[in-house]
PAGUVO-247426 format. One record per residue (C-alpha): x, y, z; residue number from 0. Coordinates in nm, 3 decimals, always signed. Each point is the difference from the previous one (the first is absolute). Layout:
! PAGUVO-247426
x	y	z	num
X	Y	Z	NUM
...
This chain:
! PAGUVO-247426
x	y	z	num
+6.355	+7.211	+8.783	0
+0.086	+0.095	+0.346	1
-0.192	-0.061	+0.270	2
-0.216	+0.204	+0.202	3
+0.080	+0.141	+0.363	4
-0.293	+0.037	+0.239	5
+0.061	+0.342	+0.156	6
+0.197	-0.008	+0.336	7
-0.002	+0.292	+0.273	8
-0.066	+0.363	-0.045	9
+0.335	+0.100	+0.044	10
+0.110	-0.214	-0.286	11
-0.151	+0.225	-0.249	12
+0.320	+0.220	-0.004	13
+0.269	-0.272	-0.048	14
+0.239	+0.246	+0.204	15
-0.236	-0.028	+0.317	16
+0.030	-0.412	+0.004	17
+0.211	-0.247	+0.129	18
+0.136	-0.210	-0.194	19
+0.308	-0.138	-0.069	20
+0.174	+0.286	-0.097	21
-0.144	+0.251	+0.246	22
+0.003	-0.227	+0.290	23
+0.184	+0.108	+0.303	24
-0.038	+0.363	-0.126	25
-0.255	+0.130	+0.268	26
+0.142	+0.356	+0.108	27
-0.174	+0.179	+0.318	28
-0.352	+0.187	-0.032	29
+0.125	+0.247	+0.258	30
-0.055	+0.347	-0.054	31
+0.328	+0.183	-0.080	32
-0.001	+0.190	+0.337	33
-0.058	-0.306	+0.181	34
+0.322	-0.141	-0.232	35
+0.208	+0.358	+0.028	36
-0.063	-0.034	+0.421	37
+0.101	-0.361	+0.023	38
+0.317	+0.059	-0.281	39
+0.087	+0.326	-0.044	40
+0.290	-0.006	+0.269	41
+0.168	-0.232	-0.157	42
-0.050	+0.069	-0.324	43
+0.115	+0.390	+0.077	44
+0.315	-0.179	+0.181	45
+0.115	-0.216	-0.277	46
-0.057	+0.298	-0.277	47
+0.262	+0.171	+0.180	48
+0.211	-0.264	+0.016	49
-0.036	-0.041	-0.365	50
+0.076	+0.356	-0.080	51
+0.290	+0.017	+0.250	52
+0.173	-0.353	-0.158	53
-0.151	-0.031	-0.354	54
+0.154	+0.208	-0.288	55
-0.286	-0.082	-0.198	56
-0.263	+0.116	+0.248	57
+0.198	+0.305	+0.112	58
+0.004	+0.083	-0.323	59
-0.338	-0.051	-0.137	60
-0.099	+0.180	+0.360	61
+0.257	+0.320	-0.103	62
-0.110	+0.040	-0.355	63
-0.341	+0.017	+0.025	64
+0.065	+0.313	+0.309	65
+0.209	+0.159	-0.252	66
-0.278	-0.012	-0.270	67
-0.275	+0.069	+0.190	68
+0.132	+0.261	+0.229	69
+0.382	+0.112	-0.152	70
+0.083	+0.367	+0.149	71
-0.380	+0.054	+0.069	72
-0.369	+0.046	-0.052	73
-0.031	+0.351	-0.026	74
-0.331	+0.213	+0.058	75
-0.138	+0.279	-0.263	76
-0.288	+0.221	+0.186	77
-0.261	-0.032	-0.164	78
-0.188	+0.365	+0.078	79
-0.021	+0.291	-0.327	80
+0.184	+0.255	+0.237	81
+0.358	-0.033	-0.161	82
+0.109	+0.233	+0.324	83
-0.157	-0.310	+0.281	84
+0.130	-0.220	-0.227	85
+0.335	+0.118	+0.042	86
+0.047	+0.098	+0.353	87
-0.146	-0.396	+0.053	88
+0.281	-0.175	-0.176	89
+0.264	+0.200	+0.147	90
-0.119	-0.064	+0.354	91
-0.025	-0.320	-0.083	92
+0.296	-0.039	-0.132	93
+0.176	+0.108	+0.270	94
-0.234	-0.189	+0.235	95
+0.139	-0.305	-0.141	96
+0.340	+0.059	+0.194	97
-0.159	-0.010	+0.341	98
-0.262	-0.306	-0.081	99
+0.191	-0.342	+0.125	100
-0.053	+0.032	+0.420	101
+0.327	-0.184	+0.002	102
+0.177	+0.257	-0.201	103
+0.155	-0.260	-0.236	104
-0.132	+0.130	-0.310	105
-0.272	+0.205	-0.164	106
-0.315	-0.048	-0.134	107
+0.113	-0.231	-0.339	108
+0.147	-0.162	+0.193	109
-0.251	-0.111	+0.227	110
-0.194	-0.127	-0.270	111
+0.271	-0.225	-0.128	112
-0.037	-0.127	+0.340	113
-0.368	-0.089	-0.035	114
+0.065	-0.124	-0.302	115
+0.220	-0.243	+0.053	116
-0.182	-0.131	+0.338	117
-0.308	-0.013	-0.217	118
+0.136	-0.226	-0.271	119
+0.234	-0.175	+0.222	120
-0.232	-0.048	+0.353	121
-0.297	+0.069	-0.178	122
-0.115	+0.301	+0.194	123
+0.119	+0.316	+0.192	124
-0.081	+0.202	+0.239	125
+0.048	+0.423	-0.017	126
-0.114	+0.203	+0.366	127
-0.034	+0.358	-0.060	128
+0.120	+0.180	+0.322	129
-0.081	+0.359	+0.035	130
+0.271	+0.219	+0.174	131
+0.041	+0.328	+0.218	132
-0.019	+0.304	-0.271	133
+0.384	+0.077	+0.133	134
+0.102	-0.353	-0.046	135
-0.002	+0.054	-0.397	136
+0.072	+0.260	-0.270	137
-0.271	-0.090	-0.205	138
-0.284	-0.197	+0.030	139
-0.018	-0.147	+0.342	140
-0.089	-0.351	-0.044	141
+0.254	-0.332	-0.074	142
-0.031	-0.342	-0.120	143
+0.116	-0.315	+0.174	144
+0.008	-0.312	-0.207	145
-0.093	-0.316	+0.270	146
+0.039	-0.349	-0.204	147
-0.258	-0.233	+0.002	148
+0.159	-0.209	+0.318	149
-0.126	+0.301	+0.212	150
-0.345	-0.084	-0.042	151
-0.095	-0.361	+0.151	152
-0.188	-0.226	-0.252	153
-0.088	-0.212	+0.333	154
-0.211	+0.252	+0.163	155
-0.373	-0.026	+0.008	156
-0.262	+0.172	+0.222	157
-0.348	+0.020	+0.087	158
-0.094	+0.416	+0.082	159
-0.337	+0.167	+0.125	160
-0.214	+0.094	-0.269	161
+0.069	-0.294	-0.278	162
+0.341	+0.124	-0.058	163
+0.302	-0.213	-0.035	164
+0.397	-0.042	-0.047	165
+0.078	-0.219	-0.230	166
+0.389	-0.085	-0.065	167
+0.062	+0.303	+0.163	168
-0.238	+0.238	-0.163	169
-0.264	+0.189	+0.184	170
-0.343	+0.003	-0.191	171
-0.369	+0.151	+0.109	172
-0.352	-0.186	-0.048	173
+0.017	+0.126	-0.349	174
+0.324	-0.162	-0.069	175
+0.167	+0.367	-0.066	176
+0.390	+0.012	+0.117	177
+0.014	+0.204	+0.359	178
+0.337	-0.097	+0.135	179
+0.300	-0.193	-0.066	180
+0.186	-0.231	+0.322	181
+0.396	+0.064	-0.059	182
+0.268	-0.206	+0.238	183
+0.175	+0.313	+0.148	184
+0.322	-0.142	-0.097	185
+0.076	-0.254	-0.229	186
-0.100	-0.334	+0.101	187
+0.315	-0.208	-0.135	188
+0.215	+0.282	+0.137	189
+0.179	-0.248	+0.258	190
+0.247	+0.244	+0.099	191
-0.218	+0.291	+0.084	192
-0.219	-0.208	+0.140	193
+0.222	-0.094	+0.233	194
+0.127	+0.338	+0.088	195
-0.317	+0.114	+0.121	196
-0.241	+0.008	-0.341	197
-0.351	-0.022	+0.065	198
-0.233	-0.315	-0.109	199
-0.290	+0.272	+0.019	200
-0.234	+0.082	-0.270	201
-0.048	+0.329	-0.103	202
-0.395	+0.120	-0.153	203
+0.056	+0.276	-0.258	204
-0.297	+0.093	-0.153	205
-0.040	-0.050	-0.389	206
-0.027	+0.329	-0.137	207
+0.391	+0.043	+0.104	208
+0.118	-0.324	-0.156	209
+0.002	-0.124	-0.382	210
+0.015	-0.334	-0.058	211
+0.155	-0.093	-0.345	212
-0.106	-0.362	-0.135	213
-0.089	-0.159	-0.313	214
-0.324	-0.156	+0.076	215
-0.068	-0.233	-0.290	216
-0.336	-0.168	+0.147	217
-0.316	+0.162	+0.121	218
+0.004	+0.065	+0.386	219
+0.342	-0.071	+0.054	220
+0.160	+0.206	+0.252	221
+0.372	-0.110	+0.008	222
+0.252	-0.014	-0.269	223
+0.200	-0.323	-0.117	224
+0.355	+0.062	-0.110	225
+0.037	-0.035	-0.400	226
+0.289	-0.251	+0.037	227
-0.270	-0.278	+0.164	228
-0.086	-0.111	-0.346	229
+0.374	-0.124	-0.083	230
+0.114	-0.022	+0.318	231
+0.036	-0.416	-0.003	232
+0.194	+0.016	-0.306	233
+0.184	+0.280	+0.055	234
+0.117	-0.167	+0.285	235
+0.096	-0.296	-0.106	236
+0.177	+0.109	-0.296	237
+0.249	+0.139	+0.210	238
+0.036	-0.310	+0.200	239
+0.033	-0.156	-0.377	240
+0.238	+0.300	-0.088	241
+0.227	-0.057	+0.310	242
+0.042	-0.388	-0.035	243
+0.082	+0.033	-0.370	244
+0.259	+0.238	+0.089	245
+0.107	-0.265	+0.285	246
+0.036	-0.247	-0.259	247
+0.223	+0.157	-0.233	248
+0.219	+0.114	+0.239	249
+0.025	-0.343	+0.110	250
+0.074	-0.077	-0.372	251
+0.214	+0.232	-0.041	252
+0.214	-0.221	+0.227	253
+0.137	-0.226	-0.243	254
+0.229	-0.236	+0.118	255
+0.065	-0.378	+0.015	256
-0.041	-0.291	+0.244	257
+0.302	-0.250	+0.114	258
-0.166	-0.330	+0.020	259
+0.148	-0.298	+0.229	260
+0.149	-0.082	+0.356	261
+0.142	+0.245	+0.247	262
-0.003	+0.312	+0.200	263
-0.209	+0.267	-0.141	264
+0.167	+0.303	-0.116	265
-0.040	+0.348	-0.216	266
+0.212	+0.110	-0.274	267
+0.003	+0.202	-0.273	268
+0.095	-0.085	-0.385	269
+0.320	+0.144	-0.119	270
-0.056	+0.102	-0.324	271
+0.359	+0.057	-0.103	272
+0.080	-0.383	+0.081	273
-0.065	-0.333	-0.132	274
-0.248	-0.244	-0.017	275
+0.090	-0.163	+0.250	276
-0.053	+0.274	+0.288	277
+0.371	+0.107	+0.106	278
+0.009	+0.231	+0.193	279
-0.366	-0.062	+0.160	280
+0.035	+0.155	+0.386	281
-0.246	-0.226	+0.213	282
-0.143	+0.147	+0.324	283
-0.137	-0.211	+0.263	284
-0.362	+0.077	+0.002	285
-0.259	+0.072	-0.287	286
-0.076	+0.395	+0.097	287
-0.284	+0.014	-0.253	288
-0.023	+0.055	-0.412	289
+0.198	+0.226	-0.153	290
+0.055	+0.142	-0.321	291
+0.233	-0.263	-0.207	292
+0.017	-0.262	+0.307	293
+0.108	-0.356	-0.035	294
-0.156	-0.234	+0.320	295
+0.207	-0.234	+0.084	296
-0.194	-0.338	+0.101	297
+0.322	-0.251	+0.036	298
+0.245	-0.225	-0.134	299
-0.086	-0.131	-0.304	300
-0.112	+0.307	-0.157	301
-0.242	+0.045	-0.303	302
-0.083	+0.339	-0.111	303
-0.329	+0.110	-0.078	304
-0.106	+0.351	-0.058	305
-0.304	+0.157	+0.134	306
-0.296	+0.098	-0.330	307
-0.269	+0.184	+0.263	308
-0.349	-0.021	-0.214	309
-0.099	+0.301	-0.181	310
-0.331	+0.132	-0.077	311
+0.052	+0.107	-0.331	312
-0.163	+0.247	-0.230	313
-0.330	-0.031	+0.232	314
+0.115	+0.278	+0.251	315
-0.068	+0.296	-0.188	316
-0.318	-0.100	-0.178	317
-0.133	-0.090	+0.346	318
+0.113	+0.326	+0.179	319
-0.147	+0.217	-0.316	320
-0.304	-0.178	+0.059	321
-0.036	-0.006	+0.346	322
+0.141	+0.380	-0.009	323
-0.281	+0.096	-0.226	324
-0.290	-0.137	+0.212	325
+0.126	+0.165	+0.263	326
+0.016	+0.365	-0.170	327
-0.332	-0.069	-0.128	328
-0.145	-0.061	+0.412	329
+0.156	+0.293	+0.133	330
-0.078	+0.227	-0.349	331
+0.341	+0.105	-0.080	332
+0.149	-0.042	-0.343	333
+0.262	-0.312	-0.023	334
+0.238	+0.243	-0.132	335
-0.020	+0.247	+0.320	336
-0.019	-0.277	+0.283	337
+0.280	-0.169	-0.159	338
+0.216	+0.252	-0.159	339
+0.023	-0.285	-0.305	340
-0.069	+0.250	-0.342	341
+0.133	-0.325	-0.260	342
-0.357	-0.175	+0.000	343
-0.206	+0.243	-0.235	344
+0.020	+0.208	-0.276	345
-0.103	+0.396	+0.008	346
-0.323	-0.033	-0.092	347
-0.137	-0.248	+0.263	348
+0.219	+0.110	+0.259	349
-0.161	+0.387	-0.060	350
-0.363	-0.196	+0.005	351
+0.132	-0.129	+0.360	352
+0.054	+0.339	+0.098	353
-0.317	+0.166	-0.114	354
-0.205	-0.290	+0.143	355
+0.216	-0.003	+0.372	356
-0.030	+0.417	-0.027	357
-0.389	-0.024	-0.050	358
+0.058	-0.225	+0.301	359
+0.149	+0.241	+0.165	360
-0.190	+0.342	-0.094	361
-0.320	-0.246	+0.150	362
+0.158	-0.031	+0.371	363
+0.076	+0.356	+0.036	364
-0.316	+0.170	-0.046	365
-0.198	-0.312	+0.130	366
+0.173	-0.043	+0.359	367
+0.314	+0.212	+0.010	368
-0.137	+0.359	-0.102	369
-0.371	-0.125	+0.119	370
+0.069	-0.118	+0.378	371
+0.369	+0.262	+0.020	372
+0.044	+0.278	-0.155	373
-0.373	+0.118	+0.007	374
-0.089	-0.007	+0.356	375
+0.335	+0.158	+0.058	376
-0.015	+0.295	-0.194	377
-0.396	+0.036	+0.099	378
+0.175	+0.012	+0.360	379
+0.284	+0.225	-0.079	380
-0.282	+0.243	-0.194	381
-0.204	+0.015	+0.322	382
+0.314	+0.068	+0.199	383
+0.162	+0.258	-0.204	384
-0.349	+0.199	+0.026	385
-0.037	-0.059	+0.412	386
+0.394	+0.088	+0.033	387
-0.056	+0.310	-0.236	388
+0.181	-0.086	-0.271	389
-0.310	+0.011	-0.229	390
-0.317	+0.232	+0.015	391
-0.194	-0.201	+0.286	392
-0.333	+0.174	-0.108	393
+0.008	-0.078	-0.380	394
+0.077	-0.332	+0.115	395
-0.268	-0.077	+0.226	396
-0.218	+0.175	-0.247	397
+0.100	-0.287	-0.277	398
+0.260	-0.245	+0.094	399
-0.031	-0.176	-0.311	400
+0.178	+0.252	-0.143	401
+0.333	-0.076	+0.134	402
-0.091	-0.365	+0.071	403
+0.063	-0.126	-0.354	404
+0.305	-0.067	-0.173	405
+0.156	-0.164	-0.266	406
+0.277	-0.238	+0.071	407
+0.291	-0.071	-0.222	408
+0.144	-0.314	+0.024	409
+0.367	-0.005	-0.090	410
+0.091	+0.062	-0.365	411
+0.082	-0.334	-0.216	412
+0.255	+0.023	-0.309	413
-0.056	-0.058	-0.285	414
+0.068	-0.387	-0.104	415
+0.101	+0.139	-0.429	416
+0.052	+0.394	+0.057	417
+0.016	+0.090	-0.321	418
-0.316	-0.171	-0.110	419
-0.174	+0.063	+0.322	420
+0.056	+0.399	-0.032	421
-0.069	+0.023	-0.346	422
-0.380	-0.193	+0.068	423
-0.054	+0.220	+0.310	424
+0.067	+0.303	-0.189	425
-0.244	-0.135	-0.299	426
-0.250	-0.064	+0.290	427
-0.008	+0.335	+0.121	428
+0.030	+0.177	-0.343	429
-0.289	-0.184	-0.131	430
-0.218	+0.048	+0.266	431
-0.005	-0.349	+0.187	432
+0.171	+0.139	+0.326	433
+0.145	+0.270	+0.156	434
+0.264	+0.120	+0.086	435
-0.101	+0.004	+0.390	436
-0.057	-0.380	-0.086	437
+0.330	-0.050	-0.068	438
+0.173	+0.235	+0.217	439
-0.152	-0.169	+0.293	440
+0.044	-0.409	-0.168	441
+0.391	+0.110	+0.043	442
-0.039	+0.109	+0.375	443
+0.000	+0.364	-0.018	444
-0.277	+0.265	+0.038	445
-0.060	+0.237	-0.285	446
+0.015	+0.311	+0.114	447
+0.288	-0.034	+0.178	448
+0.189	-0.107	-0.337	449
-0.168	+0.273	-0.182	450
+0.131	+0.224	+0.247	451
+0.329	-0.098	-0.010	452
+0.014	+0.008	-0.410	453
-0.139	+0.352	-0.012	454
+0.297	+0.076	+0.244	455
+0.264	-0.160	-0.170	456
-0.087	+0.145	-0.338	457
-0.041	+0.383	+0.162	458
+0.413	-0.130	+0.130	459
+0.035	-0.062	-0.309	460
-0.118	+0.289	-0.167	461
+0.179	+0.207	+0.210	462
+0.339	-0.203	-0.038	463
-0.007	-0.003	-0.362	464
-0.041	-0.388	+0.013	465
-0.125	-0.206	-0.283	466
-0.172	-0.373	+0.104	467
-0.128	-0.262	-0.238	468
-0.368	+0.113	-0.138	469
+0.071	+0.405	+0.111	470
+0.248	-0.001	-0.251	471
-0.214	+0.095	-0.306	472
-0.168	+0.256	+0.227	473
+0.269	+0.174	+0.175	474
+0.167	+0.025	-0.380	475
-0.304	+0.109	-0.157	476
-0.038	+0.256	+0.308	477
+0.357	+0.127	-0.034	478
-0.009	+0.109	-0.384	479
+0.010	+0.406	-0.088	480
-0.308	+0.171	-0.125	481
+0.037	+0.063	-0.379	482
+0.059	+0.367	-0.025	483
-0.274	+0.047	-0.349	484
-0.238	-0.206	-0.155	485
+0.300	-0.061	-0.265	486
+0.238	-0.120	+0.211	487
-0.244	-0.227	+0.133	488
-0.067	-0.138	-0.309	489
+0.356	-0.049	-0.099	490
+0.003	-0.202	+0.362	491
């Protein structure tokens, strides 16, 4: 019978909360996490990009999940019943896009790859939406300017009339609504500009002209925290582990021999083509360093020995796979992606991988990316396009809700089995479980525009005599003569 414990301290209730020997020492900080993301979030941001700069693994886990969760583009589908306002939207959007980076690097897409990556990688971005001069644009006359998180200060805190605040940079009022945001005018790590005559001045741009991108995973939290600071330790030193390992075979690859006994040191190489003993062996008069096949001569007297460097043996791999795997896991990339390494499953759990890190995936975009971006952009290139006259300005005013809503389509995602997926979409939509708009826009594309372009390809077709796939029975059927009698029919 074991005996009884008198109850200790309240905290001991959950065994997780105590200290005892296995928990002792593990005490992490109470801190709020903007208190944390002011005091760490430099450095944190700094070594991220170090890591994605010098780490194939986190460049790569960084790149993939960009290309999933952005690819060629989230693109927007009005979402007003006037087909025609839908129409003329998309195209001057569309061709918007061209003219939306303020540096003129690329378009719209591209900008959010951008945001993506500084999201995942620096754990927030920064978009200012700066309105131009009607004759500065063909379209819509408003850009976007993508400012990384550096550009705000973390360090700067401020008392203002009324019980409002800056806190890491961010302007708030009494009721602890955003009102401004404090951006370094030029980049504050910018050494070189600096020096040739940037400014160390802060610049106040108000909020309703700046989104700020961030996935805030606590209540209150008004920073973000790049994705990489939960492997960041072993990331890093698995490539310090990487680089000596390759060190130390390189060093093994060096196999060679040492001359033991009296005399002048000296470096030679082995001569395979002569005998055992050494003819032919060219001394030089100083030991240079190792190199592949040397012999080290150590003096008179000599006793050969060759070198057997230590090995570390079948535990390599099994410790990179598993080290590899914790690692994909943190950031929420697949193994398979981050380390381009498809011999460790089968079909059917590396398709489960996918589904789960797409789910993933499909979560961020309409959470944060299409939530805190794309929205308050097209709501601002709506409003525009009806001041500039692009739009009726009157029906607008009248109900701006109208044209403020839209559908976005995240990029499309093929199909893992496309002969089984297609077949069970097509069931789906035949037997009434989805439709076809479902799965038009789960592949990337809007509906009506690939209606569209079906009815015109089959009127081309029509008119070209040309027979595709399914239309074959049709145009066939279509293309027989009428019977001339009711007997001739009957004999057909």
């Amino acid at each position: 019978m074991s005996a009884f414990r008198a109850p200790g301290s309240a905290s001991e209730t959950f065994e997780a909360a105590g200290q005892g020997r296995r928990l002792r020492g593990f005490n992490p900080s109470k801190n709020h996490v903007n208190v944390a993301i002011q005091a760490a979030g430099p450095t944190l941001v700094a070594r991220a990009r170090w890591l994605y700069e010098n780490d194939g693994y986190a460049g790569s886990a960084v790149d993939e999940w960009v290309s999933a969760s952005v690819g060629d583009g989230i693109k927007p589908r009005p979402r007003t019943k006037a087909a025609g306002k839908r129409a003329a939207l998309v195209d001057l959007f569309w061709n918007w896009t061209d003219e939306a980076d303020a540096d003129g690097i690329t378009d719209f897409y591209g900008l959010q790859e951008k945001v993506a990556r500084e999201v995942y990688l620096a754990g927030e971005c920064f978009v200012r939406m700066r309105d131009r001069r009607a004759d500065d644009m063909r379209t819509v006359p408003f850009q976007l300017q993508i400012l990384p998180g550096e550009m705000l200060d973390s360090s700067f805190n401020a008392e203002l009339a009324g019980n409002g605040y800056i806190r890491a940079g961010i302007e708030f009022d009494a009721l602890n609504r955003r009102v401004a945001y404090h951006f370094w005018r030029e980049h504050p790590y910018d050494t070189e500009r600096n020096r040739l005559g940037g400014s160390r001045q802060r610049v106040r741009v108000i909020a309703d002209d700046v989104i700020h991108v961030f996935d805030g995973r606590q209540g209150g939290q008004i920073r973000g925290v790049p994705r990489i600071a939960r492997v960041l330790v072993k990331l890093f030193t698995l490539e310090i582990y990487d680089d000596a390992e390759l060190e130390r075979k390189k060093t093994a690859s060096m196999f060679g021999g040492f001359l033991i006994g009296r005399g002048e040191n000296v470096l030679g190489e082995i001569n395979e083509d002569e005998d055992s003993n050494l003819a032919g062996f060219q001394p030089e008069p100083t030991i240079s360093g190792m190199q592949p096949g040397a012999i080290i001569d150590l003096g008179d007297d000599r006793d050969i020995k060759f070198a057997t460097p230590a090995d570390v043996g079948g535990n390599y791999d099994i410790f990179q796979y598993r080290t590899l795997t914790k690692i994909a896991a943190g950031l929420g990339v697949p193994y398979a992606y981050m380390t381009g390494d498809v011999t460790k499953g089968n079909f059917s759990n590396v398709r489960t991988d996918i589904i789960r890190f797409r789910r993933r995936v499909s979560q961020w975009q309409n959470n944060t990316l299409i939530f805190q971006l794309c929205r308050p952009i097209w709501r601002r290139f709506v409003d525009l396009a009806a001041l500039s006259g692009f739009v009726d300005a009157a029906s607008h005013a009248a109900d701006p809700l109208e044209l403020w809503g839209a559908e976005w389509l995240p990029p499309r995602q093929e199909w893992i089995d496309p002969a089984k997926d297609v077949k069970a979409e097509a069931e789906a939509v035949n037997n009434g479980f989805k439709s076809r708009t479902q799965v038009v826009a789960e592949r990337g594309y809007d509906v009506e525009d690939v209606d569209a372009e079906i009815a015109a390809e089959r009127r081309r077709a029509k008119d070209t005599g040309l027979v595709f796939g399914s239309d074959a029975g049709a145009m066939a059927e279509a293309s027989k003569p009428e019977p001339a009698d009711r007997e001739d029919a009957d004999a057909a």
